[in-house]
N, C-alpha and C positions, 0 to 999 in steps of 0.2 A: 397269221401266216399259214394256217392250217385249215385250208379252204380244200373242196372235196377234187378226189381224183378223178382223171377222165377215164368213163367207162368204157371196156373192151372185152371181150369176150378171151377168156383164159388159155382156149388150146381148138388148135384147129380140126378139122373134121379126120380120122383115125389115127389120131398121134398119141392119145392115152397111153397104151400101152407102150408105147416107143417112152414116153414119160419117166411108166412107171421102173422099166429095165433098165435107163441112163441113171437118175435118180438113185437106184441103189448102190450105185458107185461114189454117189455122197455120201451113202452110209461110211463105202469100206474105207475111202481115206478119212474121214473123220478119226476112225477105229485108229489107222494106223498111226494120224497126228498124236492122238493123245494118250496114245501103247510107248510116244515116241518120248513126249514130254515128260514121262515119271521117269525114265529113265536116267534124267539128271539126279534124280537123288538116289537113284539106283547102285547108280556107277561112283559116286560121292561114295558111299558106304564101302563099294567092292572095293575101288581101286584107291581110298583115301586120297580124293582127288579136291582142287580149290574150284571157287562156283566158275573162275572163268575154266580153270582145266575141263569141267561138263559143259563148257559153252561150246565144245567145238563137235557134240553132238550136234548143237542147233545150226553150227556153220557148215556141217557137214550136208544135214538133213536141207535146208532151206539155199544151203548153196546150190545143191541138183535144182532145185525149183529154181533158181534161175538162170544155168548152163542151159537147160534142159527146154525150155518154154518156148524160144523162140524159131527150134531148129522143128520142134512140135507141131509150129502154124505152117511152115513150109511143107512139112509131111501133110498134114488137112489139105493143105491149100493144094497140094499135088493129087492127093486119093482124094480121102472122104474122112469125115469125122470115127467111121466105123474101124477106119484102117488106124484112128492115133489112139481110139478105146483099146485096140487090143494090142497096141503096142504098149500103150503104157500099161497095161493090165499086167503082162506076160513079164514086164521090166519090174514090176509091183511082187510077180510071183519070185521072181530070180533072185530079188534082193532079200527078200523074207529068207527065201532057203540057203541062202550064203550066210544065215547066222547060226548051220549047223557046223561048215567049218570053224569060224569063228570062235564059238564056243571050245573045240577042243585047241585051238591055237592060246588062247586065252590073250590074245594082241588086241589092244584098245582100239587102235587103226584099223584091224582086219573089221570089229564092227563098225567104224564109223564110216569102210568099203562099203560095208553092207546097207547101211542105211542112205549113202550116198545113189545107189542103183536103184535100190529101193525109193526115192522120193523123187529119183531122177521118171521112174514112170509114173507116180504119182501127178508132176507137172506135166507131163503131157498126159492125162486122165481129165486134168483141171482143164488144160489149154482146150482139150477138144468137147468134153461137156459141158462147160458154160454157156460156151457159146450156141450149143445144139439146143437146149434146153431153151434158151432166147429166138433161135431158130423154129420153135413148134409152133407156135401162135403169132398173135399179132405184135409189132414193136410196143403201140402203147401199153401191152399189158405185161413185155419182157420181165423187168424188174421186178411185180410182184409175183411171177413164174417162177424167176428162180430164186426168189425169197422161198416161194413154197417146196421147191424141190432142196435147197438150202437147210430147211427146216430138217431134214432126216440127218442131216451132218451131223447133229449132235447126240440123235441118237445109237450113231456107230461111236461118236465118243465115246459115251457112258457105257459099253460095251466096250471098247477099249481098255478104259479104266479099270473096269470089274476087273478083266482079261489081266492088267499088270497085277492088279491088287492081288488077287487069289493066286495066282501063277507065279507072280515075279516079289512083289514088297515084301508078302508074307512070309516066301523064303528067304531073306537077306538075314544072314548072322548078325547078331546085335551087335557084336564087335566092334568097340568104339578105333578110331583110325591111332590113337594110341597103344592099345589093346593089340591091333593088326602088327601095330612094329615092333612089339614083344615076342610076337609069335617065329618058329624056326618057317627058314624058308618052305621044307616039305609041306609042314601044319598049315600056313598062307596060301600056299598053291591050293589044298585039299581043299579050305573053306571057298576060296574063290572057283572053283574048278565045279562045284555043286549050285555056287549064286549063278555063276553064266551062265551052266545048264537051265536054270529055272528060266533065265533071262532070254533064251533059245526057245523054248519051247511052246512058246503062245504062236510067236513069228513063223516056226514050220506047221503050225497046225493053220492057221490063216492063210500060206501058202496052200494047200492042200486044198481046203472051201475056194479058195481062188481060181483054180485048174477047173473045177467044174464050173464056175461062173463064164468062164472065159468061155470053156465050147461052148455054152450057152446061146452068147454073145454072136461067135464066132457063127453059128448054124443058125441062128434069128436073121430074116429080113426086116432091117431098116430101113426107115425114109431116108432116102439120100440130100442134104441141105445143100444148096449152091448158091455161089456169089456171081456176081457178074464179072466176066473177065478171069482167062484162067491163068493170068501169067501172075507174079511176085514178084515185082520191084521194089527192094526194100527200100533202095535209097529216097526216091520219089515218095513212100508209103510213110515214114519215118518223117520228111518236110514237111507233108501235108498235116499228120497226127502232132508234132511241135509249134503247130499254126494254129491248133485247139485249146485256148486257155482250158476249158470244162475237161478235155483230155489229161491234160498234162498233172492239171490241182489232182484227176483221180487217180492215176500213176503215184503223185506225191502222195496222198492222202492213204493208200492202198497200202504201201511199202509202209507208212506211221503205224496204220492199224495192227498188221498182222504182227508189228513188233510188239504193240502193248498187247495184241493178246496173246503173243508168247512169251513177254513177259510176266504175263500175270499167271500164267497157268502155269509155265515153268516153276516160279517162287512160291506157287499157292502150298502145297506141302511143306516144304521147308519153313516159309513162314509161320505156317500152324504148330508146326513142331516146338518153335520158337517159342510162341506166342502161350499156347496152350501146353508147353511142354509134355507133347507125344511123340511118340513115332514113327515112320511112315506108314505104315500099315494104319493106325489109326487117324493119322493127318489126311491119310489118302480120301476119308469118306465128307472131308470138308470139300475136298476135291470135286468129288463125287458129286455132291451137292453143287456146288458153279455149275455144272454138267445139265445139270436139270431143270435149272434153272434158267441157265441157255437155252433148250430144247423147248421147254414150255414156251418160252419168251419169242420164242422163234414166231411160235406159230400166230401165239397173240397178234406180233406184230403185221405177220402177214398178212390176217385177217384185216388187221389196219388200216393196211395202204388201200385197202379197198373204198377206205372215207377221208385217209389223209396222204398230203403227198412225202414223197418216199424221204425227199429231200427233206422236211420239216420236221419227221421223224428220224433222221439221221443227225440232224443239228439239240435234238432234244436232248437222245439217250449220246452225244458226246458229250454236254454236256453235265450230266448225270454223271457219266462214265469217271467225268475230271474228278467232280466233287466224290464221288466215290475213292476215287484214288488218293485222293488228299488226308479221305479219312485215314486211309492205311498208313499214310507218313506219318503224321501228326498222331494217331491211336495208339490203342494196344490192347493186348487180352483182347474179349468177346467183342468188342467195338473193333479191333481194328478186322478180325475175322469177318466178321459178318457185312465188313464194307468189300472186304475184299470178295467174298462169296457175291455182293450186288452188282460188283462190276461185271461179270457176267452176264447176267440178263440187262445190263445195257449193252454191251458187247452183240447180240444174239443176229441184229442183222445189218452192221455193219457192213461184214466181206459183199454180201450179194446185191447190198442198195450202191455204195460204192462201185461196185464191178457194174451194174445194170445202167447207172446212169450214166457210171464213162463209157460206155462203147452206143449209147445211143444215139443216130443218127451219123454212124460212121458209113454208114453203107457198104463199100468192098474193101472198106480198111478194117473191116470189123476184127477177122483172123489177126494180123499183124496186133491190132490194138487190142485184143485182148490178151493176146503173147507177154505184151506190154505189162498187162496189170497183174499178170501171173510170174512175172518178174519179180515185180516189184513185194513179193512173198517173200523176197533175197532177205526185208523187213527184219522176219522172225529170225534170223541168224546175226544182222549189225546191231539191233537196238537189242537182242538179249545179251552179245557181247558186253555193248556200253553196261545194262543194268548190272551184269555180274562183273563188271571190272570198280563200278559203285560201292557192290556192295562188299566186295573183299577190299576196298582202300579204306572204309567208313568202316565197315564190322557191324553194319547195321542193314538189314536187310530192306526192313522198315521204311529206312531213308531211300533204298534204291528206287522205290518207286515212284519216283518224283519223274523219272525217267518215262513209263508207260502216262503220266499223267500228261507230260507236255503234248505227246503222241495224241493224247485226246484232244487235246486243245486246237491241233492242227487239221483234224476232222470234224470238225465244228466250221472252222473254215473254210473247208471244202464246201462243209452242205450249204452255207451259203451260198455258197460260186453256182454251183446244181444246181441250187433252187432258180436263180437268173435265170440260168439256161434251158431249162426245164419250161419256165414262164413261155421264154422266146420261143423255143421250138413246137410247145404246144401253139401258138400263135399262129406260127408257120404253117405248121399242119391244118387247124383249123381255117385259114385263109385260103389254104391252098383246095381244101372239101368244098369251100362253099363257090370257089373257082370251076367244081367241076374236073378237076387235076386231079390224079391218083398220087395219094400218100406214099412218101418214100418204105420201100418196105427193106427187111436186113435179107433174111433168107429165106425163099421158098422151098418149103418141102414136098418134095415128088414124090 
């Protein structure tokens, strides 16, 4: 099945640098996903909370990503891509600095306000770079495009992580949540009142780096991408993308994924604690490890798709991904760790092969349809529910990840369905070349 990809020339004549400045906006929400994820064990510690009580971080955070997505392609499809970068930028900055009130409120809600604004421009950062980034070059080479700009995601994570670990875990009082309800309420307040701060304090510095990104941005001329047709009819846009089986499996498949990798990154500390009875601060550098392992993997893969197609290698590392997971059920100690550390580097290009192959040959449903798959991110907040409602009925964390594993199983299915249509379409296109016909293209940049 792993026959060679069709060649295409990577980025069009002076889009580099347009590249390279959209691009580093995968670094910063990468940062912010995974500043977001430790936070479950964070607030476990502060607020003596159960794994589903920190799930409503994830409902919080991934709920914005899908309020937020589709009103995102309407603002694009109104301006420009330039007009959703800086709105969600500036939405990105608002939310970070609302966890200096926060902090002195000491209200669990007042931060899950803040991280709700905050990933609320996060999803329009997502809705309008994806698609730009597939907008620079040619459609056949889209996917391994934004595999490669994809590939810097993970290095905002691991910069993220550092960011919790040194700033936020290392501060958390060891206070066991028994320990917490001994304490007089003044002494409680004091200890919590110094964790939040720590907790506060990466998010307004990151606010801060952000303000100058944004004028940046803001005073840079970019290529402007356009579709054909400048009206937005949702309802017509929406029948035509539910007449897409290859649409719809990557909507489905997109929402599976980003649950199992927020479940697994969510748990990945906790279960280390578990497992190798440390704690966070120490768990956190298994973390760490996933992170980098992601990141390297990233790029391997990218380099990949250069000889195999995207699809073949998305049905591989789901694969991988399952058995991986299975080991964490079934393991323990250093076997169940170091399966769990592997699922990551199957995980590494998932989001961008699934995103790149569903919006391919949408033509001006592209906006809409990739609203669609940025939605479908809502993933990370329903399947980390389920996994921590698992593991607090069972008491076994272990077990819960039976949960991220079926998730792989249902991307595995997907990449079959792409691969068909991958076949077909390149058919099309090559029929359509030797016609003398010009290749349907997504967006041209002016």
């Amino acid at each position: 099945m792993s026959s060679s990809a069709p060649k295409a020339s990577l980025f069009r004549a002076g889009t580099t640098w347009p590249f390279i400045l959209i691009t580093s906006l995968f670094f910063l929400w990468g940062l912010a996903n995974n500043m977001t994820d430790t936070l479950l064990a964070a607030f476990k510690r502060i607020m003596s909370m159960s794994d589903f009580q920190t799930a409503w971080i994830q409902y919080a955070f991934y709920g914005a990503y899908f309020f937020l997505a589709l009103p995102a392609a309407i603002i694009i499809k109104k301006f420009t891509y330039k007009t959703g970068v800086l709105l969600g930028l500036g939405l990105f900055i608002l939310g970070s600095l609302l966890f200096y009130p926060a902090s002195i409120t000491m209200v669990f809600g007042h931060f899950l306000a803040a991280l709700f604004v905050l990933a609320g421009g996060l999803s329009i950062l997502e809705t309008a770079a994806n698609p730009y980034i597939v907008a620079l070059g040619p459609e056949e080479s889209g996917t391994r495009r934004l595999n490669l700009a994809q590939a810097f995601n993970p290095i905002g994570s691991i910069i993220g992580v550092l960011l919790s670990k040194v700033f936020i875990l290392s501060q958390l009082n060891l206070s066991s949540a028994e320990e917490r309800s001994a304490m007089s309420e003044a002494e409680l307040a004091a200890v919590q009142s110094e964790e939040l701060t720590a907790v506060m304090g990466p998010y307004v510095g990151v606010a801060l780096f952000l303000m100058l990104l944004w004028l940046v941005l803001k005073f840079t001329k970019m290529p402007k991408a356009s579709d054909s047709g400048p009206d937005l009819e949702l309802a017509s846009t929406f029948k035509r993308l539910t007449k897409l089986p290859h649409y719809v499996w990557a909507v489905v498949a997109q929402f599976f994924y980003v649950g199992a990798q927020i479940c697994v990154w969510s748990f990945t500390i906790r279960y280390v604690m578990q497992e190798l009875n440390l704690n966070e601060d120490s768990a956190s550098n298994y973390y760490l490890g996933a992170l980098v392992l992601f990141m390297v993997s990233r790029f391997i893969f990218s380099a990949l798709m250069s000889f195999i197609k995207p699809a073949t290698l998305l049905m591989i590392t789901g694969l991988a991904a399952a058995v991986c997971t299975l080991l964490v059920v079934v393991g323990s100690g250093y076997l169940g760790v170091y399966a769990l550390v592997g699922i990551s580097g199957c995980m590494s290009l998932m989001f961008p092969t699934i995103y790149g192959l569903g919006i391919r040959g949408l033509g001006k449903d592209t906006k809409v349809g990739g609203s669609g798959l940025i939605m479908a991110i809502l993933g990370g907040a329903v399947v980390t529910g389920i996994q921590s409602i698992v593991s607090d009925m069972t008491g076994s964390i272990g077990l819960s990840f039976i949960v991220p594993m079926i998730c792989f199983l249902v991307i595995v299915v997907y990449a079959i369905i792409a691969g068909k249509h991958e076949e077909a379409l390149n058919k099309r296109l090559r029929g359509a070349g030797a016609a003398g016909s010009p290749s349907p293209q997504f967006n041209t940049v002016k």
